[in-house]
Backbone bond lengths (Angstrom), bond angles and torsions (degrees), N, CA, C in turn:
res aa  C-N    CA-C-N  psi(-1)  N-CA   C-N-CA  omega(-1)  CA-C   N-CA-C  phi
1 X - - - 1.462 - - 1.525 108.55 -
2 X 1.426 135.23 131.74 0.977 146.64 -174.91 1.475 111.46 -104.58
3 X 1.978 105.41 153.56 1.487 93.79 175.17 1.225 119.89 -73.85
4 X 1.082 131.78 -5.72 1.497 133.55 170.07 1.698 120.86 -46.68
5 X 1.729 105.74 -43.90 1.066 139.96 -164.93 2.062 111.23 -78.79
6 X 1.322 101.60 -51.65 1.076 140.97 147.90 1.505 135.54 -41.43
7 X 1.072 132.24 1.84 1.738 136.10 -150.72 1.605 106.56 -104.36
8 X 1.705 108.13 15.40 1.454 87.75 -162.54 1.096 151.88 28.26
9 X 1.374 126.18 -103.60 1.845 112.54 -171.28 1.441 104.82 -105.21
10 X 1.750 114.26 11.22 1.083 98.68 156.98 1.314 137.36 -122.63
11 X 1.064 129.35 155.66 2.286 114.37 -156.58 1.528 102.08 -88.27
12 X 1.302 91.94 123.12 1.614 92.87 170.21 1.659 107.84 -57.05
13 X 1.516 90.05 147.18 1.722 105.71 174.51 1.004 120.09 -110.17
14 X 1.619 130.67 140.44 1.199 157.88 -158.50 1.625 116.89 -57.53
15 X 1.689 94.50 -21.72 1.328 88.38 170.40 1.243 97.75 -148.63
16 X 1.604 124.14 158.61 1.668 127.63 169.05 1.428 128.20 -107.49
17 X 1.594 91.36 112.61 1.965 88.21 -171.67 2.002 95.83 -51.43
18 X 1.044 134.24 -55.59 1.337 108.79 170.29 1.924 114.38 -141.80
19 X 1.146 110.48 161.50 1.545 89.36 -172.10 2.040 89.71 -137.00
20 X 1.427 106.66 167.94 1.432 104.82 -176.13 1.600 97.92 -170.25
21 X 1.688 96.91 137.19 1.606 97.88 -164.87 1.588 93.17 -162.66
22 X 1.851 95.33 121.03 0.814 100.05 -165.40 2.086 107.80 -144.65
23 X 1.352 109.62 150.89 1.652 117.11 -164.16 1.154 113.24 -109.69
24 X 1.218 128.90 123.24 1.254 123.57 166.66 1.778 121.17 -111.84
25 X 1.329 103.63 132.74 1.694 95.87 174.18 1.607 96.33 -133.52
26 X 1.158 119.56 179.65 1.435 137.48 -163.60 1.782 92.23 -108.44
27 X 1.361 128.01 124.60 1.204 122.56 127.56 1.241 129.12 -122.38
28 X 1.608 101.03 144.27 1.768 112.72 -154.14 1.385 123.87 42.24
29 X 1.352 117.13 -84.47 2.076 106.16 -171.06 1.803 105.74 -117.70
30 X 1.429 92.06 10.27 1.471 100.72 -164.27 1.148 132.41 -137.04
31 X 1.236 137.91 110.34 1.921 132.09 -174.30 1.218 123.11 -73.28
32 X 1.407 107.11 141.67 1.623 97.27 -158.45 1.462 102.17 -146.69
33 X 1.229 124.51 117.46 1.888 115.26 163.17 1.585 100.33 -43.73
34 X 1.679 92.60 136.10 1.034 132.86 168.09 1.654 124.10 -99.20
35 X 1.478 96.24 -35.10 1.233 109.03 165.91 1.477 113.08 -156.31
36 X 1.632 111.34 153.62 1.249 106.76 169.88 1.635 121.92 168.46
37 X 1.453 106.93 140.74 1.779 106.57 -129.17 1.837 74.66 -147.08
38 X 1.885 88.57 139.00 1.820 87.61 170.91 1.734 94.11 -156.00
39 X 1.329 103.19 161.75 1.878 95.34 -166.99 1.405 90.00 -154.92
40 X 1.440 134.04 162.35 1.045 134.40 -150.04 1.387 121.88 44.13
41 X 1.566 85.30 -137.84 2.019 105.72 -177.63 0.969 115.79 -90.05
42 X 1.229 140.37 53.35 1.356 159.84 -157.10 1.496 107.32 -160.70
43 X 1.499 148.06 106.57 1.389 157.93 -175.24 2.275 97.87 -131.46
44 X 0.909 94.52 -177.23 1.594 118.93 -155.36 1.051 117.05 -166.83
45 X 1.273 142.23 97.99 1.948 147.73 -178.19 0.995 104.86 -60.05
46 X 1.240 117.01 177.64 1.738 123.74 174.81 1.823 92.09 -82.41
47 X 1.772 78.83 175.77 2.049 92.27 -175.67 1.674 106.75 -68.24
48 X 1.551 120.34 163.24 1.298 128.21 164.13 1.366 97.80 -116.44
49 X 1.544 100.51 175.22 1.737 103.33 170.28 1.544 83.32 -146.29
50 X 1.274 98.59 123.49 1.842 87.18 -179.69 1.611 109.56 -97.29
51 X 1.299 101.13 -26.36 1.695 106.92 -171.55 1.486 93.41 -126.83
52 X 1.557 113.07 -178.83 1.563 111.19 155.42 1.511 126.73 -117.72
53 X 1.419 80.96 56.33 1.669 77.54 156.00 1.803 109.09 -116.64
54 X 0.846 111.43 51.96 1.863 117.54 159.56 1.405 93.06 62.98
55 X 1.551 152.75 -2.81 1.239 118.04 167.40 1.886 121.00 -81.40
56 X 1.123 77.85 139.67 1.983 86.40 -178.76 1.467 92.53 -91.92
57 X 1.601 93.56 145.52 1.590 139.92 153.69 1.515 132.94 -81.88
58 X 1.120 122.37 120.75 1.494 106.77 -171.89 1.855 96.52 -146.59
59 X 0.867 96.28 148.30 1.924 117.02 -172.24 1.552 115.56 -103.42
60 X 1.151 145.11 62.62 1.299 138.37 135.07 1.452 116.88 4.43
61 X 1.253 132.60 108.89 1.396 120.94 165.67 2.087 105.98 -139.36
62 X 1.353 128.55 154.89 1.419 140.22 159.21 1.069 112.50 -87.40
63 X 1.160 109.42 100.24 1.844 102.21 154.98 1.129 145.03 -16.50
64 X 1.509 98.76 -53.86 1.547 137.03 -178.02 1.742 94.78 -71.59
65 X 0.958 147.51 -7.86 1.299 149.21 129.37 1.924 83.01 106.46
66 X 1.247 131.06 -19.92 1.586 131.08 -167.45 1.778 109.16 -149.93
67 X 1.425 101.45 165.82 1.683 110.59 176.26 1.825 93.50 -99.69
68 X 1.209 93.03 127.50 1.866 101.01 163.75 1.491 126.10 -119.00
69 X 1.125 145.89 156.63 0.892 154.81 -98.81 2.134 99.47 -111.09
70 X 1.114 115.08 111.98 1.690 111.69 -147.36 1.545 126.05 97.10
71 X 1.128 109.54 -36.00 1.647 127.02 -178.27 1.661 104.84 -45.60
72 X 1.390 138.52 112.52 1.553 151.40 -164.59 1.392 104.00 -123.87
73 X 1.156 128.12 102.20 1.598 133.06 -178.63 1.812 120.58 -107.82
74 X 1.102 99.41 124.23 1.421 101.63 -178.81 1.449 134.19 -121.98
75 X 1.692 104.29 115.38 1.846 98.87 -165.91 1.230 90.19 -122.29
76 X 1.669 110.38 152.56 1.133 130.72 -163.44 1.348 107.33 -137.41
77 X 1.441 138.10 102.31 1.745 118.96 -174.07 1.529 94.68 -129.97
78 X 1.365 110.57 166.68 1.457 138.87 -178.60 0.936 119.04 -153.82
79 X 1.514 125.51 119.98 1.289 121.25 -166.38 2.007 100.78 -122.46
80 X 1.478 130.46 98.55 0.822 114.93 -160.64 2.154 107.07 -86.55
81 X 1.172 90.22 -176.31 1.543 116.90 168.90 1.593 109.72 16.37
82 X 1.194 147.69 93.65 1.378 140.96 172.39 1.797 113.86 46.77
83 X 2.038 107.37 30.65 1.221 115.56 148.04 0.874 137.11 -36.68
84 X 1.529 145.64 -154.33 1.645 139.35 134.34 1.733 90.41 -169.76
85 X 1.343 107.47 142.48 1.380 98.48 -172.81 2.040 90.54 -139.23
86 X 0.926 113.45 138.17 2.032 115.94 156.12 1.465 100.55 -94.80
87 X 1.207 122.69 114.07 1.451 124.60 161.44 1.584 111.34 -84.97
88 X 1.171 142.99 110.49 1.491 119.38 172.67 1.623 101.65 -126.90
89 X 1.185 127.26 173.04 2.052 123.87 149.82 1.064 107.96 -94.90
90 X 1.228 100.94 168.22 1.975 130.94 173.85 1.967 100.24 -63.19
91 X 1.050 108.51 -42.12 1.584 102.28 -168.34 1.525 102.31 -151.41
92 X 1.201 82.17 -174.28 2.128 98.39 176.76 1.448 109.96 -54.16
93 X 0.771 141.12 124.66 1.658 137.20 151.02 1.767 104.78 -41.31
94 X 1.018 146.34 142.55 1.260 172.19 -139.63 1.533 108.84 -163.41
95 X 1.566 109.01 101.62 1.797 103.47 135.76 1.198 134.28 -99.81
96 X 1.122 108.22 155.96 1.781 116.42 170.69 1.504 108.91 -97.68
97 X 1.210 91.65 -173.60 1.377 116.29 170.88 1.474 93.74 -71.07
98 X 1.541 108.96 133.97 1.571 129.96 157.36 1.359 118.30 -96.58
99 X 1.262 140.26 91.02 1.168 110.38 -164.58 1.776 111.98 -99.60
100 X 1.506 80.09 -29.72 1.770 98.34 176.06 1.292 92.59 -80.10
101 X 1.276 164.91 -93.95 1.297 153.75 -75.15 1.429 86.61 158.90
102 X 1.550 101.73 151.93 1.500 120.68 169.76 1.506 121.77 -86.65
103 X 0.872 136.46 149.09 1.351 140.23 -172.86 1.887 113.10 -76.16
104 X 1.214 115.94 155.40 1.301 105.67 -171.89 2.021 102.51 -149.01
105 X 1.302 95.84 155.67 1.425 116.85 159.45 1.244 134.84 -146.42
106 X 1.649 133.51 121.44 1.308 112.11 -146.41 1.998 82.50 -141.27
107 X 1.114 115.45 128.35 1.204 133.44 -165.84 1.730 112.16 -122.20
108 X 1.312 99.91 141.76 2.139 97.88 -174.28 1.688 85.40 -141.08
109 X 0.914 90.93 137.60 1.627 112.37 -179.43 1.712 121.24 -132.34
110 X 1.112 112.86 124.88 1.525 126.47 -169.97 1.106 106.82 -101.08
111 X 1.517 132.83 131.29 1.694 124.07 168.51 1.296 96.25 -143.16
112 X 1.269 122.30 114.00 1.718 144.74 156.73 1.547 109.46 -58.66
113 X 0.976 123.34 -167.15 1.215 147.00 -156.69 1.420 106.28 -75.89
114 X 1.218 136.64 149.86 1.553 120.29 170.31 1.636 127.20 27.35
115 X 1.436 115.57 16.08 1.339 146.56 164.22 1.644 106.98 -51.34
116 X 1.236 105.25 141.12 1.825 93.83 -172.21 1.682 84.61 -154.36
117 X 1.881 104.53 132.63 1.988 96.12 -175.55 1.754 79.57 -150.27
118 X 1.478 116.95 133.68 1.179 135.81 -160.64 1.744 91.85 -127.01
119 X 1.130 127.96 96.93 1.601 152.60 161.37 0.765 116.85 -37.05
120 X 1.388 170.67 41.08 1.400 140.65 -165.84 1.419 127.25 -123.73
121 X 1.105 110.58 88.33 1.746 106.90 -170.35 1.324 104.95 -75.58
122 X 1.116 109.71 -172.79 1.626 128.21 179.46 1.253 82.64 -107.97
123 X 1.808 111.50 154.23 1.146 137.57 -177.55 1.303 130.61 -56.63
124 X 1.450 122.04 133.47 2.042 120.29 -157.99 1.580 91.15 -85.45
125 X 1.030 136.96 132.78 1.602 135.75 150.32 1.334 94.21 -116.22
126 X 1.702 97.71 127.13 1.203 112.27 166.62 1.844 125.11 -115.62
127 X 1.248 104.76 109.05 1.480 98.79 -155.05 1.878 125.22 -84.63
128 X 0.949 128.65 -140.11 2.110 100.83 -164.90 1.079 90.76 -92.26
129 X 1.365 89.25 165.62 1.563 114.56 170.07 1.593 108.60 63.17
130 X 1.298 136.46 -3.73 1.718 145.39 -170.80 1.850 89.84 -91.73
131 X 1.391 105.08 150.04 1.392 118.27 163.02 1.232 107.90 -137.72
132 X 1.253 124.46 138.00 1.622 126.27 179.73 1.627 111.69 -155.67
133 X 1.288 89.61 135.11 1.048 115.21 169.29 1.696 156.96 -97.41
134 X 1.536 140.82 105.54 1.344 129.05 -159.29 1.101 139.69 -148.97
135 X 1.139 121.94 120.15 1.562 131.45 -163.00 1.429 120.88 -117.12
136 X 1.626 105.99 126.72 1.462 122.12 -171.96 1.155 112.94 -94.82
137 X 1.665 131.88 112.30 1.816 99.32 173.98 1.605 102.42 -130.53
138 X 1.520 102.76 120.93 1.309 119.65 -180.00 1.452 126.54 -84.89
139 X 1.084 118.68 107.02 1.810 116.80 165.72 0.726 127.00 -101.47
140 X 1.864 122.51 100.72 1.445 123.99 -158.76 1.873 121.15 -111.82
141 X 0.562 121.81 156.99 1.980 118.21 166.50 1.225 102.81 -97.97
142 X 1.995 91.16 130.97 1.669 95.71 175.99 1.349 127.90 -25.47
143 X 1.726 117.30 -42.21 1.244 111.86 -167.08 1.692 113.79 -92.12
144 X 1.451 131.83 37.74 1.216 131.13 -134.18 1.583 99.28 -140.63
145 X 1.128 118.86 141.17 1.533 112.37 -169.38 1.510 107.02 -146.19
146 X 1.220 84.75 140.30 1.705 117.30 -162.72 1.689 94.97 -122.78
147 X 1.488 88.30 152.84 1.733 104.43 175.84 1.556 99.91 -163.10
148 X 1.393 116.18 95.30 1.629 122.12 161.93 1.318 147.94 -89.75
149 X 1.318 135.41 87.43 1.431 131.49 -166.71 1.200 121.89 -100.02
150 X 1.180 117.56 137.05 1.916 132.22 -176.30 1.441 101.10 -124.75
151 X 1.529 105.08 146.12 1.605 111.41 164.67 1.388 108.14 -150.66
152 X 1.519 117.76 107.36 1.932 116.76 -169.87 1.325 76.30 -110.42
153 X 1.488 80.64 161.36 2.015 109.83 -163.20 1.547 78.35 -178.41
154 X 1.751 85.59 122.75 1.705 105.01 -178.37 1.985 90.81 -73.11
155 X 1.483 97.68 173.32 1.391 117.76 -159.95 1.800 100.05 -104.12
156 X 1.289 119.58 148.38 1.745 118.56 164.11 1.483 107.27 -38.41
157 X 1.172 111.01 155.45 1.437 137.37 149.98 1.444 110.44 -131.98
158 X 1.659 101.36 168.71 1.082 126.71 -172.81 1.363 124.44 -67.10
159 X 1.258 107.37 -32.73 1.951 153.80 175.33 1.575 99.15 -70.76
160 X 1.317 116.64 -40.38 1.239 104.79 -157.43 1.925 112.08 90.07
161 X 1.289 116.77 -10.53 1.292 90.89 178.66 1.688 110.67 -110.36
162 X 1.408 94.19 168.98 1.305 115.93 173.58 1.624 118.20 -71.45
163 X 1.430 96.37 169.84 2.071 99.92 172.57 1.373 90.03 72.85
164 X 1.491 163.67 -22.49 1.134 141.16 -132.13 1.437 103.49 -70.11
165 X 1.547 128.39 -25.58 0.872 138.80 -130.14 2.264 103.23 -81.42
166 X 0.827 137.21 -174.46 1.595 106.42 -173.12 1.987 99.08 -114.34
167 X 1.380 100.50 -60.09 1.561 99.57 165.64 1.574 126.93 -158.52
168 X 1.157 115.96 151.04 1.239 101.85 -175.95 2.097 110.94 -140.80
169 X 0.895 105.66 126.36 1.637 132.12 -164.96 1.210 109.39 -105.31
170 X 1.242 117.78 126.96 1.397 128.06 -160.15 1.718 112.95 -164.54
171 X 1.299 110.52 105.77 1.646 125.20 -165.01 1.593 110.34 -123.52
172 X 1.339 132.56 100.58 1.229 129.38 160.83 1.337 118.14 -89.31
173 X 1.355 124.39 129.89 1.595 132.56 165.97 1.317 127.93 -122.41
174 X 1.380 92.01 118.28 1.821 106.30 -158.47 1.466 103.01 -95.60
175 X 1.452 131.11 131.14 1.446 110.11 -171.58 1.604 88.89 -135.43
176 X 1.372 133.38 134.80 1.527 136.81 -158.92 1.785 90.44 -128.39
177 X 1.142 118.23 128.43 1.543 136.63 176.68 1.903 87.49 45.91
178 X 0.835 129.25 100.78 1.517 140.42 165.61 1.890 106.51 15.52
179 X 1.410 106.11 42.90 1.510 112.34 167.46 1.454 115.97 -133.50
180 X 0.863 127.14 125.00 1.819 121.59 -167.28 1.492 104.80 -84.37
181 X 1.575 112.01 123.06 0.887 134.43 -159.69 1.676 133.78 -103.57
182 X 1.818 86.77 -41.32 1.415 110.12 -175.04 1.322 100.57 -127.88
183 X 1.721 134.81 103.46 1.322 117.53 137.78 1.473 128.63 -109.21
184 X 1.111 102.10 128.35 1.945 122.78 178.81 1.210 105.96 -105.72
185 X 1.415 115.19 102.60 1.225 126.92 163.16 1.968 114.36 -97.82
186 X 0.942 93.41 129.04 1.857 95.60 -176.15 1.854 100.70 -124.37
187 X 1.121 119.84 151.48 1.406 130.45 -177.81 1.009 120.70 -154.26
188 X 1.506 137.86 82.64 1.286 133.64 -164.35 1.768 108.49 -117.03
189 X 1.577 83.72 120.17 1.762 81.46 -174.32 1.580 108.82 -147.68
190 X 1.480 108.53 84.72 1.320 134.96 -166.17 1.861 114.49 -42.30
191 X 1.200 107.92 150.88 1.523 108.03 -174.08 1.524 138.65 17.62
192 X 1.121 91.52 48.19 1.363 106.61 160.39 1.577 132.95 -113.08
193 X 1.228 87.47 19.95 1.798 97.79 175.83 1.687 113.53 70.01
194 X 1.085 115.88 -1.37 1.939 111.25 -162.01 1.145 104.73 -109.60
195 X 1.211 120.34 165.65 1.504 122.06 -173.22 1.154 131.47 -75.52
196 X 1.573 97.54 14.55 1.719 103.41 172.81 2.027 91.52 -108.53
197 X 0.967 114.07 3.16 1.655 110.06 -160.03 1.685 94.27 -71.05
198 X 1.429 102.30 124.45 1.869 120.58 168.95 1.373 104.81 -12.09
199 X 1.570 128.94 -46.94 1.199 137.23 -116.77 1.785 76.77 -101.32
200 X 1.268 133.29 -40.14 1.599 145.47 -165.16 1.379 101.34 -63.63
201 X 1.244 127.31 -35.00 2.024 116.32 -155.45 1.950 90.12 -143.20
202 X 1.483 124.09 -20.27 1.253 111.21 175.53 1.570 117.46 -110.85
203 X 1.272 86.60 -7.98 2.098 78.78 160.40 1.487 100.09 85.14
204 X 1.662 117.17 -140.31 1.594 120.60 153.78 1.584 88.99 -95.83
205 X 0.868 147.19 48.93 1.421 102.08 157.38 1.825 93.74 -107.11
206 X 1.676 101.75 168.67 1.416 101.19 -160.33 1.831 100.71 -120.70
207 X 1.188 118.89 -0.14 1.514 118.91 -164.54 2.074 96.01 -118.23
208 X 0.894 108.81 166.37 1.515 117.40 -176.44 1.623 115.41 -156.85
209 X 1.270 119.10 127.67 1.634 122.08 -175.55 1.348 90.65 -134.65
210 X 1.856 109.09 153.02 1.037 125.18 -172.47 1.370 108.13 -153.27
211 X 1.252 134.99 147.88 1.479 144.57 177.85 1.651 116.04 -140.59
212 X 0.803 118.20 107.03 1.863 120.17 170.84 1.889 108.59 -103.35
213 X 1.054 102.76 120.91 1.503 106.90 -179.23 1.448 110.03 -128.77
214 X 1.371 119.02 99.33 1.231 107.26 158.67 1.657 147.18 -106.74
215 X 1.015 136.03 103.47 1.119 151.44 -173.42 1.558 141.56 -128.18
216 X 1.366 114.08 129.23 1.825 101.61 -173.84 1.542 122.43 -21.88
217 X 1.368 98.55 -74.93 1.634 112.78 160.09 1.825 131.64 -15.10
218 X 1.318 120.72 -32.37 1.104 113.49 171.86 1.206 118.25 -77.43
219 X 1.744 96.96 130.92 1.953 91.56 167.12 1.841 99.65 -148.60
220 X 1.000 77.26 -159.94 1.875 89.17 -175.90 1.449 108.91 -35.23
221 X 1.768 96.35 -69.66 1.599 108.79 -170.47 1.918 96.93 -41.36
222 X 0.871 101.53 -49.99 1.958 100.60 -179.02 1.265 102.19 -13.52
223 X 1.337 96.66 -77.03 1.807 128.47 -139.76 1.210 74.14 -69.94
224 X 1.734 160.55 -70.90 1.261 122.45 -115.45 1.809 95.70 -105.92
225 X 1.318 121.42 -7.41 1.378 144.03 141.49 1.785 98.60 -24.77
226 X 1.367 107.94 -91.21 1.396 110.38 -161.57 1.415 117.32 -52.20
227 X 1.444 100.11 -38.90 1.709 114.18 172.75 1.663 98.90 -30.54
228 X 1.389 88.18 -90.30 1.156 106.17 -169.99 2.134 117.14 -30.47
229 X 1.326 89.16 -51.64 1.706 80.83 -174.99 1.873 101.73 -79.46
230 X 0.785 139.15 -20.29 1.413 136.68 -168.12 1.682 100.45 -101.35
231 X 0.935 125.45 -68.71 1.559 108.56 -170.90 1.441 126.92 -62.19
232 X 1.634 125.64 36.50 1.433 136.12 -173.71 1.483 66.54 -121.70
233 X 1.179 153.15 -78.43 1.565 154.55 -112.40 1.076 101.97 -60.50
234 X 1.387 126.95 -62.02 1.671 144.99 165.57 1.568 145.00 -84.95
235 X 1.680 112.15 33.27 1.093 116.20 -150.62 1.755 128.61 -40.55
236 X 1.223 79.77 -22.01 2.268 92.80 176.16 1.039 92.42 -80.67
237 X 1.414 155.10 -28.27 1.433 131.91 -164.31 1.503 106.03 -101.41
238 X 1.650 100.44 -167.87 1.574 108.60 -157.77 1.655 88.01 -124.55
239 X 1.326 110.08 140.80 1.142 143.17 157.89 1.359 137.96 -85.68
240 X 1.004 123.24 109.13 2.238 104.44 177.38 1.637 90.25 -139.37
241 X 1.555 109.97 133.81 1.317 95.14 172.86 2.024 92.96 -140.73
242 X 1.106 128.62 118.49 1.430 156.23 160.91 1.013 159.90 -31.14
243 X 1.271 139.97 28.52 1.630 140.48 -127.26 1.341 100.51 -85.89
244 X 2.021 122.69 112.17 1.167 151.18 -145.25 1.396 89.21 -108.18
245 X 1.424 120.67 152.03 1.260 134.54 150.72 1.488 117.77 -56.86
246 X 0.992 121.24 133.11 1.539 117.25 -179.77 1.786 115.45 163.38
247 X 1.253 111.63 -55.26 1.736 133.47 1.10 1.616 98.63 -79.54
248 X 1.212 115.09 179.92 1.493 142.46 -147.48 1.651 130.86 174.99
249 X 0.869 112.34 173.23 1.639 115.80 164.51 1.756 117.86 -155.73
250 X 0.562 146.94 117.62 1.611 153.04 150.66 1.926 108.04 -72.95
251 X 1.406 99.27 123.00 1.337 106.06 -175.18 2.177 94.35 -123.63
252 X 1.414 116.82 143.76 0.874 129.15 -152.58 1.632 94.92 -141.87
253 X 2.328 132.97 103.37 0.824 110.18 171.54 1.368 119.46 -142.34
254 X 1.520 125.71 106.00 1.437 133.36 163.13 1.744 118.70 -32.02
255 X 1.467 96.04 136.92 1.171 116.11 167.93 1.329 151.11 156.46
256 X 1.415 144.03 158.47 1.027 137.23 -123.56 1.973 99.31 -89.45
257 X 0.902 114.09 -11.22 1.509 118.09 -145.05 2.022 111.11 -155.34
258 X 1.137 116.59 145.00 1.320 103.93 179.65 1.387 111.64 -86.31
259 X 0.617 138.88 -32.86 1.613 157.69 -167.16 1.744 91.94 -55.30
260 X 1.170 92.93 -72.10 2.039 80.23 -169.66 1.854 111.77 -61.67
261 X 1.457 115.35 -2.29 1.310 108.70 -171.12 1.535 98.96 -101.47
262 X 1.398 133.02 -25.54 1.303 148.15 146.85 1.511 102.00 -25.49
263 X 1.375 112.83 -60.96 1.702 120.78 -164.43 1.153 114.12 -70.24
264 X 1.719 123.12 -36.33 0.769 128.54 -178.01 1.177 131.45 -70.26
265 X 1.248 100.28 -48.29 1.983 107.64 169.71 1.093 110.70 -67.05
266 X 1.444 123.25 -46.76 1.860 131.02 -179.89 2.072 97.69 -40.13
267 X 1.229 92.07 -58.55 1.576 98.37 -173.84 1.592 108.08 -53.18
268 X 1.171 119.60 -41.77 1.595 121.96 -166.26 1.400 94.28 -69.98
269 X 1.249 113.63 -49.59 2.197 111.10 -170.05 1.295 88.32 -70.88
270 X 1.153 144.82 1.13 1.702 117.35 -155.91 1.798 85.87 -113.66
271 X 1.518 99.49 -15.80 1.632 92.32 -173.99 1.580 107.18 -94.31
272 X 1.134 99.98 -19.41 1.757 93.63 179.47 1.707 110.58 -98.27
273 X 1.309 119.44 -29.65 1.407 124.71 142.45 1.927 113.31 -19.45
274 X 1.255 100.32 -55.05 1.702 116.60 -154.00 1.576 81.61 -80.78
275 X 1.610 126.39 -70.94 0.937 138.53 -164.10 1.574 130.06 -51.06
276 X 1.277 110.90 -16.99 1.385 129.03 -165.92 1.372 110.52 -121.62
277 X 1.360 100.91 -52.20 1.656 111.53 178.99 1.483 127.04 -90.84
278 X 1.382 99.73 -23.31 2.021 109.99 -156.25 0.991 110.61 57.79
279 X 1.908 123.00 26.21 1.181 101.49 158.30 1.551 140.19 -98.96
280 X 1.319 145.71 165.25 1.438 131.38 -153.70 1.253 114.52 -84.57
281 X 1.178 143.39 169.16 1.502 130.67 -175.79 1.216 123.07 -84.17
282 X 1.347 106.07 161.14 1.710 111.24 -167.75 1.616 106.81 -76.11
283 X 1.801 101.51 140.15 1.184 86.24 152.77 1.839 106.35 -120.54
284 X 0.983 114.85 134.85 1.830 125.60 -179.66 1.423 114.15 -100.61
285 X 1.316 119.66 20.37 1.193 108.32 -158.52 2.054 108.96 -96.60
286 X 1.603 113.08 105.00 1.311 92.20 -155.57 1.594 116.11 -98.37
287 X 0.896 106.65 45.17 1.858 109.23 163.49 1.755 95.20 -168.02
């Protein structure tokens, strides 16, 4: 099944401002693309190894330095057989103004057996008047572990204010042994009075972080774990963190500023990183 096939509520388009698809398998102590192909506005760095335990690093970056308005992007990854992959980008994701059409990204993800793929982009700012749109769809094996982080933070204006931005749509679908498991639908579409309007579920605060982790391993003790280390980080903001069928967790976090939502998720992967693997914490920081 392809992400094409896959895009949920949004229609694949006829053509791709850039698309990138890429395989990972393990040989001997180490994971390694096997394959991997990118065309347009869509590029890929060479591998990192940050630690030694054999998982590879790889950097996503746009040329085009931003998403503009029509722009349809398509990533495709697979991480086979007792893989492990860090997906992260070079920088913030950037919207523009859409004026024709909203901008889009629509992502299909493969996880085999003892497969392990660690998400982490740098933060989406989407700036006024831009609408964008994005859909994740994961196919994982029971024994296969996923860890996804998002952080939107509206973009400058001219005004100085926030929210300018018009809407932004955002659907992950987690599907565990070929049964769909996880859907997260998010819809944020600022001052417009309706019951999807920012103003209904985010209050004033203007920034939003998110983490979906699914893995055998999560249970209660988890959740009251993360509590505990993450909700001192941001005391003005709001916290919700979830224990999903799967098992899983969905973590949910308000706030005024990106910086503490940066810390927060960094801290949560760095604890299940530590906790699972013994391995040391990330640093992503790329300049």
């Amino acid at each position: 099944m392809t992400a094409a096939a896959t895009v949920g509520r949004l229609a694949a388009p006829d053509k791709w401002a850039g698309t990138l698809s890429l395989d990972i398998d393990r040989r001997e102590s180490r994971s390694i693309a096997v394959r991997q192909f990118h065309d347009g506005a869509l590029r890929i760095l060479r591998p990192h190894y940050l630690d030694n335990s054999g998982q590879v690093c790889y950097v996503v970056i746009n040329p085009g330095g931003a998403f503009l308005g029509g722009d349809k992007y398509l990533i495709e990854v697979s991480v086979a057989d007792g893989a492990d992959l860090l997906l992260t980008t070079q920088s913030a994701t950037k919207v523009y103004r859409t004026p024709r059409d909203r901008a889009e990204q629509h992502m299909h993800v493969r996880l085999e057996g003892r497969a392990r793929l660690e998400l982490l982009p740098d933060p989406l700012i989407v700036y006024r008047e831009a609408s964008y749109g994005q859909v994740t769809c994961v196919d994982m094996d029971p024994t296969a572990s996923l860890v996804m982080a998002e952080v939107v933070t509206p973009g400058w204006s001219p005004d100085g204010r926030l929210f300018r931005y018009d809407e932004i749509r955002m659907r992950n679908e987690i599907s565990i042994g070929g049964r769909l498991t996880v859907l997260d639908n998010l819809l944020i579409r600022p001052g417009t009075g309706s019951p999807v309007d920012s103003s209904c579920f985010m209050q004033h605060y203007t920034h939003l972080g998110s983490l979906l982790v699914m893995d055998g391993r999560v249970d209660a003790s988890l959740i009251d774990e993360l509590h505990a280390l993450l909700a001192p980080i941001d005391p003005q903001g709001q916290l919700g963190i979830t224990l999903l069928e799967g098992p899983g967790l969905a973590l949910r976090a308000l706030s005024h500023a990106t910086e503490p939502l940066n810390s927060m998720l960094a801290t949560a992967v760095d604890h299940l990183r530590l906790r699972w693997y013994g391995q040391e914490a990330l640093n992503l920081r790329k300049y």
